[in-house]
N, C-alpha and C positions, 0 to 999 in steps of 0.2 A: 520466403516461406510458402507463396501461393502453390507452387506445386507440389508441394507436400499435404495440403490440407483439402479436402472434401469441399464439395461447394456449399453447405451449409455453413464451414469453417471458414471461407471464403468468404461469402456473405456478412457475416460478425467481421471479420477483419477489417473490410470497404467499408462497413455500416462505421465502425468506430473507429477509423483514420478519417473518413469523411468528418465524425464528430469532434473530432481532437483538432479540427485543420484549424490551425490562427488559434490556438491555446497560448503557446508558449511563446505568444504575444502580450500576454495581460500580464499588469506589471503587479509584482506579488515579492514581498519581502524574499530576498537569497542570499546566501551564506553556506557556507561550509556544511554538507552533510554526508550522513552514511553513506544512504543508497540501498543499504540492503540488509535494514535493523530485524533482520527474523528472530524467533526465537532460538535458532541453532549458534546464532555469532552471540551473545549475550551467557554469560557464565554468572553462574551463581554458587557464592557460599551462605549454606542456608538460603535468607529469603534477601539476601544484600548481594547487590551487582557488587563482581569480584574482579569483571573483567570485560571487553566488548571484542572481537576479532572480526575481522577479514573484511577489510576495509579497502578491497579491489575495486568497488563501484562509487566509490567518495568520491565528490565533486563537488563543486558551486550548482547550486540552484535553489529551485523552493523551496521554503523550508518547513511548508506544510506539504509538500509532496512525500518530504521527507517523510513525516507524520503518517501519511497516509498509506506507505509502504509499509510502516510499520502495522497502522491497525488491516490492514487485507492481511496479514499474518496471525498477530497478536488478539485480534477480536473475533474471532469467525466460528461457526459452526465447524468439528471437523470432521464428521462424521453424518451421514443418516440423508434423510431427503432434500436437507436444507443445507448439506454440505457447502460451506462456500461463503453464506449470507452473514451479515454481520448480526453483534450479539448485542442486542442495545446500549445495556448497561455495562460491558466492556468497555464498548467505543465511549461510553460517557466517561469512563471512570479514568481512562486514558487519552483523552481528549482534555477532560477539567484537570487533569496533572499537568497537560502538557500546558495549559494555557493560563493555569496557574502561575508560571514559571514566565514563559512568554505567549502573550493576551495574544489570539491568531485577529489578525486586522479584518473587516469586515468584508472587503474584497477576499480573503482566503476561508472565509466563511461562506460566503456565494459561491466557490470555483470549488468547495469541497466533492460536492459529487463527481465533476469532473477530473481533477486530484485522482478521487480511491480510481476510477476506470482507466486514467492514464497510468500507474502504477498497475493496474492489475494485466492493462496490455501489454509492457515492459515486459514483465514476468513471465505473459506465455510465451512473446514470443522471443525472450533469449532461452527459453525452454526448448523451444521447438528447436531454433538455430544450433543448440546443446546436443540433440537429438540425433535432429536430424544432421547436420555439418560440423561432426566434433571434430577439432585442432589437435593435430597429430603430435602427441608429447605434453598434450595438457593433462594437469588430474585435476577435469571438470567430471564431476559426477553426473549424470545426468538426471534431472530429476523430472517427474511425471508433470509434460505440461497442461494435461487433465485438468491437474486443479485449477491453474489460474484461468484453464477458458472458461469453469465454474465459477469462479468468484469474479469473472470479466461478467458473465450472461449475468449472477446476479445483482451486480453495479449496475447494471441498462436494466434489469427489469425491476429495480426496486432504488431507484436515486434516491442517496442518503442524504439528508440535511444534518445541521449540527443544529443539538437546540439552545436555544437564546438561553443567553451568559443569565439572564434573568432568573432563569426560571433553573436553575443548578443551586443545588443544598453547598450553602456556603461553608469553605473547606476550615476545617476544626485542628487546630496545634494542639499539641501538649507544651504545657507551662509546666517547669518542674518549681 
């Protein structure tokens, strides 16, 4: 994609493959995931998941990477100057669902910043690839890789932490 992008876009790319280098070295729970849980694959009747689709990017691997693809969608600003940046109590609220479910190990808690920016790098750059080198007979749509160089710049200028399992309001059932 370097010849397609400006040297400031070039600059972000070196800057964050530099950071990424010997990532997917650290050993981090993996398992079966989407890959690419946005809100557009996700169907709803009412407020009840009715259905999930398009499951072209499923594969083995982290399974907080997973996670993490999902909130650079599900959690973010979409709109206005902060377009991009996450929204805290989203990520909390979908983060203690997810971990509710399965507790993210300590190590996938340390590598989360790293996570959302390798997910957000993912995304621009099969945007760009989509763009810029679409496959003759595909109905890829191509979608504006804008956003994720947005939500890439604001993973590096503002690294997320997850906050300690401590300090989260303990999740409440109904008992009938």
């Amino acid at each position: 994609m370097r010849p397609f992008l400006d040297s400031g876009r070039n600059a972000l790319l070196a800057a964050e493959l530099k950071f990424q280098t010997g990532f997917g070295k650290v050993k981090l729970p993996r398992g079966a995931i989407h890959g690419d849980l946005f809100c557009d694959n996700v169907l709803f009747v009412g407020n009840t998941v009715s259905g999930i689709i398009d499951f072209g990017f499923a594969a083995t691997d982290f399974l907080a990477y997973d996670l993490a693809i999902t909130v650079n969608d599900w959690c973010i600003e979409s709109e206005g100057p902060r377009a991009g940046a996450l929204v805290p109590d989203l990520v909390a609220a979908l983060v203690g669902a997810y971990d509710d479910e399965r507790p993210m190990t300590d190590d996938e808690r340390a590598q989360w910043p790293a996570l959302l920016r390798a997910a957000a790098l993912r995304f621009w750059l099969s945007r760009l690839y989509d763009l810029h080198l679409p496959r003759p007979g595909e109905l890829v749509h191509a979608h504006d890789p804008g956003h994720f160089e947005r939500v890439l710049r604001s993973r590096v200028a503002e690294p997320q932490r997850l906050p300690d399992r401590s300090l989260r309001a303990p999740r409440v059932s109904a008992v009938s």
